[in-house]
N, C-alpha and C positions, 0 to 999 in steps of 0.2 A: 157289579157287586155293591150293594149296599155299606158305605164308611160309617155308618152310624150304628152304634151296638145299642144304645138307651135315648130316647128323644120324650120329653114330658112336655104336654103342650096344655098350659092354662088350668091348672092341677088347684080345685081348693077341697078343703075340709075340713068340716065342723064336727067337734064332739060337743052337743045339748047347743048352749046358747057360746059356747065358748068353737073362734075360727080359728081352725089350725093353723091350715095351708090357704093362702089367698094368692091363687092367681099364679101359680109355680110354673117357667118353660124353664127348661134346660136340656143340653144333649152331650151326650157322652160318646164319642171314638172310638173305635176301635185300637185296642192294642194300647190305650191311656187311660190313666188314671185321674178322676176327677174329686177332688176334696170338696166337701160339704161341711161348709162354718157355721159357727151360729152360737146363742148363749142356748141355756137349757128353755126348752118349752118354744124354741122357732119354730119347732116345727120338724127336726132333721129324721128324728126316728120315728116318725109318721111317713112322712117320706118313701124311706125305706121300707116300710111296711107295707107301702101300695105297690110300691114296684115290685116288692114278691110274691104279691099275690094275698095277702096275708088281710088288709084292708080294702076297701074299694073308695074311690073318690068320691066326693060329690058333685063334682063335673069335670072336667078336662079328659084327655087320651093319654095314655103312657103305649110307648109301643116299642118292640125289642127286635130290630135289626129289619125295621119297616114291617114288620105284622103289629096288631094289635095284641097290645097282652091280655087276655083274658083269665078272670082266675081260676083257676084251679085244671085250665085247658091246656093237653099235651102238648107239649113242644116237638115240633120237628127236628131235625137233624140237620147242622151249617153246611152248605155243600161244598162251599168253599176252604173250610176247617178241620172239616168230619168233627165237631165239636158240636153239644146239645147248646140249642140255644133259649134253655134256662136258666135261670139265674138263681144263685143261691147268697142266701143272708147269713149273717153270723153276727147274733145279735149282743145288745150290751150286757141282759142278763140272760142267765144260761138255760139252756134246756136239755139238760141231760137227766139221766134216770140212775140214781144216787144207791141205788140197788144192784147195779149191776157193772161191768167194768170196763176199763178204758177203751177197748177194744171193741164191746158190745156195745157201747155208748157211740161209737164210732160207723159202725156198721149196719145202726138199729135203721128201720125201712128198707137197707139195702146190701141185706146179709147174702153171703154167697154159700150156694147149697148144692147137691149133686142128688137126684135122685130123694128130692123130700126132706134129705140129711147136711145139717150146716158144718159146712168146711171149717171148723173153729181154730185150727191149726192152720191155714192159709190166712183168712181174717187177720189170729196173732201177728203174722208174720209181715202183712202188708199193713198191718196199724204200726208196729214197730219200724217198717221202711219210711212209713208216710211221717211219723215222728221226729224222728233224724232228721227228714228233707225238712222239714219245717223249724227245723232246729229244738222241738218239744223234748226234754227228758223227763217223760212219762213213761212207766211201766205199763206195757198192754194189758199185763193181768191184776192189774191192782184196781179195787175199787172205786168208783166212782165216789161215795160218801167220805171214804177216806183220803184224799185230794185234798189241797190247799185251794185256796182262789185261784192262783195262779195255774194251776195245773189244770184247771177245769176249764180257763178261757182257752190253754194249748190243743185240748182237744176239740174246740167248739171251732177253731182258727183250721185246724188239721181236717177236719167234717168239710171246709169247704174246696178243698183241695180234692177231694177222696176220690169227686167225681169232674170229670174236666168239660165243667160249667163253661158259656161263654162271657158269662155275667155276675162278678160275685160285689156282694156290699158287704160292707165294714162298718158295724157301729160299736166306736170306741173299743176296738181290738187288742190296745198296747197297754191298760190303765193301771194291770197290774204284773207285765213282762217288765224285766231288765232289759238293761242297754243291749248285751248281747244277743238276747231273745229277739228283742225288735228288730236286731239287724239281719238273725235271721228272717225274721218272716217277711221284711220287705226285700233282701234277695231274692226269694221265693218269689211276691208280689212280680219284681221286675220280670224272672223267669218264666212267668205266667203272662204277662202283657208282649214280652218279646214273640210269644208262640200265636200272639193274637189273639190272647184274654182282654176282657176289660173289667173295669172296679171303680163304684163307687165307695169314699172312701171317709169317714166321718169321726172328729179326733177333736179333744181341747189341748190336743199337743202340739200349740202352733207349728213348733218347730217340725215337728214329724209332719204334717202335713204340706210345709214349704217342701224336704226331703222328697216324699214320696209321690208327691201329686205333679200333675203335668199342668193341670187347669183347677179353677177353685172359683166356688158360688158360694155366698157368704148370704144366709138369709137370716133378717131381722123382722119378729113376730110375723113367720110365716109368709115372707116374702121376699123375692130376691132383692136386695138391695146394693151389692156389687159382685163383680165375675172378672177373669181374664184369665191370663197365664200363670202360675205361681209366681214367676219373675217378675210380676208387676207389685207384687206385697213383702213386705220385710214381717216379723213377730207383731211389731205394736200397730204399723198399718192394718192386719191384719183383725188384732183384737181392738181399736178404735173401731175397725167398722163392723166389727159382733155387737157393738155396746151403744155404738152409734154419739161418741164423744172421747174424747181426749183421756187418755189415763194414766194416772200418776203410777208412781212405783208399784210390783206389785207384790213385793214382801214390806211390811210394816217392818220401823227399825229395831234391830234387834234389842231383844231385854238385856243386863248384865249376867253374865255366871256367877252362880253362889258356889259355897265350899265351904269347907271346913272352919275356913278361919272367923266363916258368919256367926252371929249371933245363933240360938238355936239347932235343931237335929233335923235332918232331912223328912220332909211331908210323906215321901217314900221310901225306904230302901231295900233292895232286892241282897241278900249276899250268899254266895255259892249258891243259887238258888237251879235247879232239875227236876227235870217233870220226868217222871212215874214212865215213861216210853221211851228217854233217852233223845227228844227231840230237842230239850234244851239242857245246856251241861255246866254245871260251874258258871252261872251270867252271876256278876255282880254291879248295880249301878246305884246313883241316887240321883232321888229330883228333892230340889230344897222350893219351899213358899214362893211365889212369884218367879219360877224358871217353866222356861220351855226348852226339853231336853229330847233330844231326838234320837232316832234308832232308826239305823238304814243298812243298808249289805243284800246278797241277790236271792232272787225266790229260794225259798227253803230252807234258810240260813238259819230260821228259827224263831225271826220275829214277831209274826202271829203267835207262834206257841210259847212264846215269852212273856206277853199279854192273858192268852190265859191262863197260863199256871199262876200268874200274879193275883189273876182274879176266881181264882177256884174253877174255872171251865174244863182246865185240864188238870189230872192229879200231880200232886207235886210227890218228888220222887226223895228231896232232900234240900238242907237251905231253907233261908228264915226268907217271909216278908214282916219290913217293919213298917206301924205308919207313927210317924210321932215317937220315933224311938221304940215304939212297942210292939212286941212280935204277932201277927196277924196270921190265920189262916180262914180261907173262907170256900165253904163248900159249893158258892154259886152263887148268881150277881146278886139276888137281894140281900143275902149275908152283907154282898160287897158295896152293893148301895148305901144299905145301914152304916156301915165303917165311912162312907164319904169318899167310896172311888166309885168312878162312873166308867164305865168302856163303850166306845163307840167300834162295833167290828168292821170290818172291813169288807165283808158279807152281809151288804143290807138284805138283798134280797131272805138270806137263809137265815138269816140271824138276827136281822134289826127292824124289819116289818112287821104287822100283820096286815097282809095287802087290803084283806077285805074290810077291814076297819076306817073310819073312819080320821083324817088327818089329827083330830083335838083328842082323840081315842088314843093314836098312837102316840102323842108327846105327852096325854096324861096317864098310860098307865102306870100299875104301883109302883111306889117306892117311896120315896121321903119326901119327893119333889110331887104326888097325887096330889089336887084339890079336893077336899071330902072337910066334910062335917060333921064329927065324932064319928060313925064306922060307915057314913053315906058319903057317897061322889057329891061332888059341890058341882054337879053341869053345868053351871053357870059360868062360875071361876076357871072350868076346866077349856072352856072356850074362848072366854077371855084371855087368858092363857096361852092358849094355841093363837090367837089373830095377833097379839103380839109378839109372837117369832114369826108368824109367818109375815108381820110390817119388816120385822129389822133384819129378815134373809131375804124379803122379799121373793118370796113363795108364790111362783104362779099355780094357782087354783082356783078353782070356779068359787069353793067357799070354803072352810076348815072342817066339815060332814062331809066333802068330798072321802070316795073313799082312797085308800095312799095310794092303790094299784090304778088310777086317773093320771097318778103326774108322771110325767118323765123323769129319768136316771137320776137327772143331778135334782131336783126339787126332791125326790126320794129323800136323797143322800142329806139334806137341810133339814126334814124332819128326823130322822136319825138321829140327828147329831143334836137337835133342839131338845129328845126327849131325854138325852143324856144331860142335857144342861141343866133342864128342869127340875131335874135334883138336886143342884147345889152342889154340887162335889167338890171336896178337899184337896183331891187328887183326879183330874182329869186323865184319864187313856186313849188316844185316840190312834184309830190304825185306820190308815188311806185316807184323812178324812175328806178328801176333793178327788176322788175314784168321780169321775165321770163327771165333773163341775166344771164349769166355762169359768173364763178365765175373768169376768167379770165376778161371778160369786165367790170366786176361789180369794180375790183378796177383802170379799166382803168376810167371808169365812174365817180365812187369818185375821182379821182386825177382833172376830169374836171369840178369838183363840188366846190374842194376846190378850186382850182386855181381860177374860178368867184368870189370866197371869196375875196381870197386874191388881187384881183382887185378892192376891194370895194364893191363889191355887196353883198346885205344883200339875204340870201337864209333861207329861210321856206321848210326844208324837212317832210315831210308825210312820216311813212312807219308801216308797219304792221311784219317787221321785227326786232323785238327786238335790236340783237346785232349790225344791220344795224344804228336804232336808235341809240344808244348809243354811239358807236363806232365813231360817225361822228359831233353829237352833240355838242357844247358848253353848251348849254343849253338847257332842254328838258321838252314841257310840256306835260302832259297827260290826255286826255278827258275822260269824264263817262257821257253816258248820254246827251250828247250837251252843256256839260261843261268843263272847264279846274278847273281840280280838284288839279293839282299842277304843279309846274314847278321844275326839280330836275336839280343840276349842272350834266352837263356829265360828267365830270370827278369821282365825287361818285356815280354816276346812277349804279344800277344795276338789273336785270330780275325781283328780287323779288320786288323792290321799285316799279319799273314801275308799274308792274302786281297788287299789294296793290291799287294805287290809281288810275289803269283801273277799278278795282273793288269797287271804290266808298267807299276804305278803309283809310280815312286820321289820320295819326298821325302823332306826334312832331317827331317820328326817321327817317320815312319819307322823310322830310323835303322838306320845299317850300322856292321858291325867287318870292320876288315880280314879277310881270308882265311890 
């Protein structure tokens, strides 16, 4: 019997003048899980793409359990398993069909049917089992369109499970689960390796990946440059050798909290503020000039739709927004551009892209922050423009006319968040803004976060990363349920406080500041 479930031998590829992958071996065990490190653009979700089938190399072998993989060619049956020995991906961004619902989105290719006619009631039934085991609280009949982020990576995560693959990969799986989420799915993970699964597994969550990985290949611009056991890397060993140098802290020090007793009236303020569906209910906060003010609590709680009721995406149901003391409402983000709030969603793919457009396209379309020349585009300026965000993110792309659908996740996620900057905003919003950014950009990113601070702009960060939240916070509030259940200073914040009043657990040690 063959020990080896994935073996890659001497793997490169090139998209145009730009190499991916140079030169890639690795091999993956049976029954273990291998972590795949790297900053954005090594190379990891290419990778992954060949060994599904999905790409083809430009020279090397990949071969799955000693056959050759070939694409799009049937797999046989493990004899050793009774498990198919295909492999299945579950990628960073999603591919579901926003039309139709959690369960059809689940079963689409591989619907179960009797005589021509689809079993839509058994489907139901085994989307709802597979849910649970996965620890997803997804409704099988609820829409796909209607889903948060979060719920749409549960059923992408649930898709790999459906069918008992012998080979499944993971790109960035956890970016926008909770703690308890995650812990279900690598229960599951372990549950599936114990029965003699295997997984590639690909994460800027060092931590998760020390957790859940057996072994770990760290490749730098497309090449492996270290490997072993997980027990040979600690966090910063780890990310020193993504970066390929030594790296200082990686939250900048925290700004001061403002209040009341400051000078002036808060750059924002939300009070009893409800959206129009009932997903947010009575939230009251403030961010004053130069604060970074953070909002954290577990998927659903309501802080995406707390964003945009602020920013007119979703109707507000009751409650003021003020900016400068002044009562605001805005039917939708150019309204909300004009006023000098920016939102970066958390949904680049759905929200904050247009993939086929070019990179200087996407950070200069309209708003205040356009280049133009009385009612003409300035193309000059507007490129200009774009190559200086893309020096100070340092943005891997071939040129800034690349189109956005060329870069990977996290180079995505830098333009996103550039084209928000480009406006100048009063009040910055940002939700996830390091969904899927290595952990070298992520404090290039916080440095261009705080710096907006420190300019005067009042910034509302969203994240569903604990020590991201806190670490960055002045002030930090936390929702349960489409409430803000308290607000803890950043500087005594800590996992357990947070997590207490995510869980709709208030008490005096706790502790709350006014709103």
């Amino acid at each position: 019997m063959n020990d080896i479930a994935l073996e890659i031998e001497n793997v490169s590829k090139s998209f145009g003048p730009v190499q991916v992958l140079r030169g890639v071996s690795l091999k993956v065990r049976r029954g273990s899980v291998l972590g795949l490190c790297g900053e954005n653009g090594a190379g990891k979700s290419t990778l992954l793409r060949i060994v599904s089938g999905a790409l083809r190399p430009d020279s090397g072998s990949v071969s799955l359990f000693g056959a050759p993989a070939s694409r799009g060619a049937p797999q046989s049956p493990d004899d050793s398993h009774g498990r198919s020995r295909s492999c299945h991906l579950v990628p960073q961004e999603f591919a579901l069909v926003p039309g139709m619902t959690a369960a059809e989105n689940l079963f689409l290719g591989r619907e179960i049917s009797r005589h021509g006619l689809l079993r839509r009631r058994e489907m139901r039934e085994r989307a709802a089992e597979l849910f649970a085991r996965t620890g997803a609280r997804v409704d099988p009949d609820a829409a796909v369109s209607s889903l948060g982020v979060a719920d749409r990576q549960k059923i992408e995560i649930a898709r790999a499970f459906l069918e008992d693959a012998a080979l499944l990969l993971f790109d960035e799986p956890t970016t926008v689960l909770d703690t308890a989420e995650t812990a279900a799915l690598f229960d599951t993970i372990r549950a599936y390796t114990a029965r003699g699964g295997s997984a590639v597994y690909v994460s800027h969550k060092l931590g998760e990946v020390l957790d859940i990985c057996d072994q770990i290949v760290v490749l730098r611009d497309g090449s492996p440059v270290a490997s072993g056991p997980s027990s040979k890397f600690t966090p910063a060993s780890l990310a020193e050798s993504m970066v390929g140098r030594p790296l200082s802290r990686l939250y900048p020090p925290r700004l001061a909290a403002r209040g009341r007793a400051d000078d002036g009236v808060p750059a924002l303020e939300v009070r009893d503020l409800s959206s129009a569906d009932g997903r947010v209910r009575r939230a009251s906060l403030s961010v004053w000039p130069g604060e970074i003010v953070g909002v954290a609590g577990l998927a659903g709680a309501g802080r995406t739709e707390l964003c945009e009721t602020v920013c007119g995406l979703r109707r507000r149901g009751a409650g003021q927004v003020l900016l400068n003391g002044r009562a605001a409402r805005f039917s939708g983000m150019d309204q909300a551009l004009r006023a000098g709030v920016a939102f970066v969603p958390e949904d680049r793919q759905g929200a904050g892209l247009l993939h086929d457009f070019a990179i200087d396209e996407n950070i200069g379309l309209a708003g205040p922050g356009a280049p133009h020349r009385g009612p003409f585009v300035d193309f000059r300026a507007r490129v200009a423009q774009a190559e200086r965000f893309a020096r100070e993110f340092h943005l891997k792309c071939e040129s800034v006319h690349a189109p956005a659908r060329s870069l990977s996740g996290g180079n995505q996620q830098k333009v996103v968040l550039s084209k928000a900057l480009a406006a100048g905003p009063r009040v910055l919003i940002v939700d996830e803004p390091t969904r899927g950014v290595d952990v070298g950009a992520r404090a290039e990113i916080y440095e261009i976060v705080r710096e907006m601070a420190l300019r005067g702009a009042a910034v509302l960060l969203v994240s569903s990363d604990l020590g991201e939240a806190i670490g960055l916070s002045s002030r930090l509030y936390v929702m349960h349920d489409g409430e803000i259940a308290g607000c803890l200073p950043g500087a005594s914040a800590t996992e357990e406080s947070v997590m207490r009043l995510a869980h709709g657990i208030r008490t005096t040690a706790a502790g709350t500041l006014g709103a």
